[in-house]
N, C-alpha and C positions, 0 to 999 in steps of 0.2 A: 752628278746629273748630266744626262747627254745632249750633246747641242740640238737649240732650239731651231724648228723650221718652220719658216713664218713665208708665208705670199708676201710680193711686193706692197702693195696696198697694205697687209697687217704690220709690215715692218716699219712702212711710214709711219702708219699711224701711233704706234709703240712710240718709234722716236719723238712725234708731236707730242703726244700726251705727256711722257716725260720734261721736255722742255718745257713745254704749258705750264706744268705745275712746280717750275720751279723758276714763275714770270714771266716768260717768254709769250711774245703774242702770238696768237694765230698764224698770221702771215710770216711772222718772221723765223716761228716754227718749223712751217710748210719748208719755206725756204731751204733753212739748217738741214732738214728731215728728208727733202727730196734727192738734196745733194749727197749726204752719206750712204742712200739706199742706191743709187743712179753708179757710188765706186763697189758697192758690193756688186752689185751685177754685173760692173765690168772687170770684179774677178781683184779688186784693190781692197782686200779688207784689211788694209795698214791704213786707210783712208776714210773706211766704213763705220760702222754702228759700234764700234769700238771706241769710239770720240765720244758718242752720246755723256757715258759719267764720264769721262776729262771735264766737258763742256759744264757738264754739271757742277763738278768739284771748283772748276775755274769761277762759275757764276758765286757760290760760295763764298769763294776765297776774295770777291771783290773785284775778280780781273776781268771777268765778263759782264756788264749792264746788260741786264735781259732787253729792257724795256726802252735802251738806248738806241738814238735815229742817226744814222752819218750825215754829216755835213759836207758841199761836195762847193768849194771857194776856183775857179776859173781864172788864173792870176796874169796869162796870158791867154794869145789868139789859140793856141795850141795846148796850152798847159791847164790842169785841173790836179788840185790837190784836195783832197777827203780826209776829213779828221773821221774815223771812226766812233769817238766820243766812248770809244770800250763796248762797241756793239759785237755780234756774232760777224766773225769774218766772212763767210757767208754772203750776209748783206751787206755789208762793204766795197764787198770782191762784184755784188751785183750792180752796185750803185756806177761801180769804175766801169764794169763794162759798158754801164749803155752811156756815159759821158765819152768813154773812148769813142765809141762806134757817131755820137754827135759830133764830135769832134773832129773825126777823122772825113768825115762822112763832108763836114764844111769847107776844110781848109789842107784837105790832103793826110794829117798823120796827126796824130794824138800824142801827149805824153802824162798819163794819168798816174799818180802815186796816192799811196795809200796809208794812214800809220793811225796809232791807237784803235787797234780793232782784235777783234781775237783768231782763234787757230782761223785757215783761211779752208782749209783741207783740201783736195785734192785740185792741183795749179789745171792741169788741163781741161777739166772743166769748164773754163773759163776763155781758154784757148781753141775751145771747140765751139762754144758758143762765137765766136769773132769770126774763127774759118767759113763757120756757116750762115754767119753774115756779110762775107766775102771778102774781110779785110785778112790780110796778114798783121801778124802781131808776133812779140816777143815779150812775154812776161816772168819779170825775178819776183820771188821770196825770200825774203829771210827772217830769222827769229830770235829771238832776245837772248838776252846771256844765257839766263838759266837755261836754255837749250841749247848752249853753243858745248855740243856733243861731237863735234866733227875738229880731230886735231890738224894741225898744217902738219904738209908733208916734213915728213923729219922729224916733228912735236909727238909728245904724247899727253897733253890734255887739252883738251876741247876748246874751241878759240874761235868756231863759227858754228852757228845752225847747218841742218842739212841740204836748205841753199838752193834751190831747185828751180830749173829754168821750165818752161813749156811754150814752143809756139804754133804759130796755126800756118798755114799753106790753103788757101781756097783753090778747088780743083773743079769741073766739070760734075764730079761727081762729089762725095764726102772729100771733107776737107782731112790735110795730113796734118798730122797734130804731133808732135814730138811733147814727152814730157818725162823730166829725169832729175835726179838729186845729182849734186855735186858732189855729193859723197857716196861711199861704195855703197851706201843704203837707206832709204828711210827711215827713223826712228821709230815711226809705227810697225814698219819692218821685223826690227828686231826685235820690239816686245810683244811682236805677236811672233814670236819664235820663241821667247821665253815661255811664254803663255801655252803655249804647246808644249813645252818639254826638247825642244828641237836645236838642234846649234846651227849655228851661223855657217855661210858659209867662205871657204877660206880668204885672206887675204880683204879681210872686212872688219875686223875688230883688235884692238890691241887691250892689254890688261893696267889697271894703275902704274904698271911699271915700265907700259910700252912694249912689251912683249905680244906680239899677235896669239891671240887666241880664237877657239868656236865657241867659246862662253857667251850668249848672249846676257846674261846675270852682270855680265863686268861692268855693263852699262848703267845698274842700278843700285851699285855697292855706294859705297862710300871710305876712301876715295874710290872715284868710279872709270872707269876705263874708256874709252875712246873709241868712234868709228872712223876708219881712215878715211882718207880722201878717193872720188871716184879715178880709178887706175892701182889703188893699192902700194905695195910697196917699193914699184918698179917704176907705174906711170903715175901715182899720185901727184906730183906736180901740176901734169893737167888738170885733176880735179880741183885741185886747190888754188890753181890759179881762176879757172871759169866762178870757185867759190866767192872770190873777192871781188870780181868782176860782179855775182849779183848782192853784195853786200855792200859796194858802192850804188847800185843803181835803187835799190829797195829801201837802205837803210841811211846813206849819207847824201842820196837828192830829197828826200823827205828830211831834212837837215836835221836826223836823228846820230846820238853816238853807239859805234859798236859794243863800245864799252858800259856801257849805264847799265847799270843795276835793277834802274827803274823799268824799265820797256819789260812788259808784258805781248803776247800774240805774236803775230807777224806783219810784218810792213811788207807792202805790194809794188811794183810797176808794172806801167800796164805799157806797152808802146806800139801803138796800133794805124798801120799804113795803107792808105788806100790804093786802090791800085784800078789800072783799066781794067775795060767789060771782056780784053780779050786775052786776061793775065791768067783767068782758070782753065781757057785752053789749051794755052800755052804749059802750063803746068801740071795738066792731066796728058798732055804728050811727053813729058818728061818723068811723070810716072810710071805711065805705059811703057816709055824706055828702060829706065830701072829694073822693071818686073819682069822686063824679056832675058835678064841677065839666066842662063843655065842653071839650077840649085847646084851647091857640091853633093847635098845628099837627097834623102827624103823629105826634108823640112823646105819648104817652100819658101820664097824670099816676100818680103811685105814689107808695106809701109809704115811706117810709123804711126800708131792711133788703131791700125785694121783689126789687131786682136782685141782691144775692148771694145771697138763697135761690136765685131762678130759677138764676143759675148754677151755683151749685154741684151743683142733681140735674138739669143738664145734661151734666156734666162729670166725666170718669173718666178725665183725662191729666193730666197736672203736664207742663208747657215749662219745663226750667230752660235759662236764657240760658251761653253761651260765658263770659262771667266768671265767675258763679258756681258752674260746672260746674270749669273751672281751677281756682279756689279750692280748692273740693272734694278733687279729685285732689291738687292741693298739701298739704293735712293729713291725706289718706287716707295719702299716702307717707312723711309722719314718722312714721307708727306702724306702719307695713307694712301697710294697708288695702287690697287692690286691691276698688278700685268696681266694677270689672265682675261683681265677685262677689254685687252683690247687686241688680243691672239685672236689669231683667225687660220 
């Protein structure tokens, strides 16, 4: 079957209907829905409608509560802590933001955390919402053992999630939003390279034996093989070191263990700084300074965040791939969903 192309508007709606009918409210739907179609656009379909059955199989399996509300407890002047109560990361990640931005907004700086919630999906998101509410922010992820796919440098079996920091910069103009995994890659990454037929590429993946491969398959053997740390096999220290750094801020001030078996999703921090009215001047002149830097070549030099703005208000189609279309139809049919009903 060839991949499906759907408008933005038909891809939401796919997504809602989907979650809907497998509990999920309305709103909380929209929410899930707006944000996977929002990373296909900007060109992140490791982050995109590819979640939809995860999300699904997750709700199944117990680890998702459709129908679950976070709780958001205030423990300090500056601190807020959110039990997720096993809802869609999503609204979790929504709830911190606007606690951070109250909070930040009263007393100077936030420190929001997050945990019992599910996948959170794509961190910048979240990061771009804050920029363009003028705060600077630095926000960690991290996720439960069963994803701890990413080996320490030297290690060959998985020992942390993929760990991923993202913050924002409020500028004059669009805010700069930096967002990156600690490891050489995403896990949606890689299975969407599996998914393709496509190998990895180098200095990204090692085999059960710790031998680097472009197998992206290693990853889902048993025993399964590892993604390195971001720097690979020369600078992976770096990565592995920033990887602990948000595995303490995400996972051990929400006073969970790295270790437990139990922890399902991803745990959050949110750390959100207020700043003066003449802090995005300042920082769109130091942009502007950046950008005057010469290119070495043809490729123009950018900010961090400018290629998924550009894309995303370039782009008004969602391509979802032959797997995750299959997928789809597969859990549209245990509930008597026909998809064609809401293709547009």
């Amino acid at each position: 079957m060839p991949d499906q192309r759907l408008s933005c508007p038909a891809a939401l709606e796919l997504a809602v209907s989907l979650l809907v009918a497998y509990g999920a409210s309305p709103p909380d739907a929209q929410v899930v829905g707006a944000h996977l179609v929002e990373a296909e656009r900007a060109g992140l379909t490791s982050h995109g409608l590819m979640r939809v059955p995860q999300y699904i199989d997750e709700i199944v399996a117990g680890e998702i509560d459709p129908t679950a509300a976070p709780v958001a407890d205030q423990v300090t002047a500056t601190r807020v802590e959110i039990d997720g109560r096993w809802c869609f990361g999503q609204v979790a990640a929504a709830l911190a933001v606007t606690n951070g931005v109250r909070l930040a907004a009263e007393q100077g700086m936030a420190l929001v955390s997050v945990r019992h919630s599910g996948h959170a999906g794509r961190v910048g998101a979240y990061a771009e919402r804050l920029g363009a509410e003028g705060f600077v922010s630095v926000i960690f992820c991290s996720g439960p053992r069963s994803g701890h796919r990413v080996a320490p440098f030297n290690g060959r079996e998985g020992r942390l999630a993929t760990n991923p920091i993202a913050f924002s910069i409020p500028t004059a103009r669009q805010p700069i939003v930096g967002d990156f995994s600690t490891a050489a890659a995403p896990e949606g990454r890689i299975r969407w390279l599996r998914d393709q037929g496509l190998q990895a590429p180098p200095d990204t993946l090692i085999n059960p034996g710790g031998v680097p491969t472009l197998d992206p398959g290693v990853l889902y053997t048993d025993p399964r093989g590892a993604i390195m740390p971001f720097g690979g096999e020369r600078l992976g220290h770096r990565g592995f070191a920033l990887g602990l750094l948000v595995e303490a801020m995400a996972t051990l001030v929400a006073g969970e263990e790295t270790s437990d078996n139990t922890r399902v999703g991803n745990n959050l921090c949110f750390v959100v700084i207020s700043v003066d009215p003449e802090f995005r001047h300042r920082a769109g002149r130091m942009a502007d300074y950046v950008l005057s830097a010469p290119p070495r070549g043809e490729v123009p030099v950018v900010l961090p965040g400018s290629i998924e703005y550009e894309r995303r208000s370039a782009t008004e189609i969602v391509v979802i791939n032959e797997p995750t279309w299959q997928a789809m139809m597969d859990r549209a049919s245990k509930v008597g969903l026909a998809l064609n009903e809401v293709r547009a």
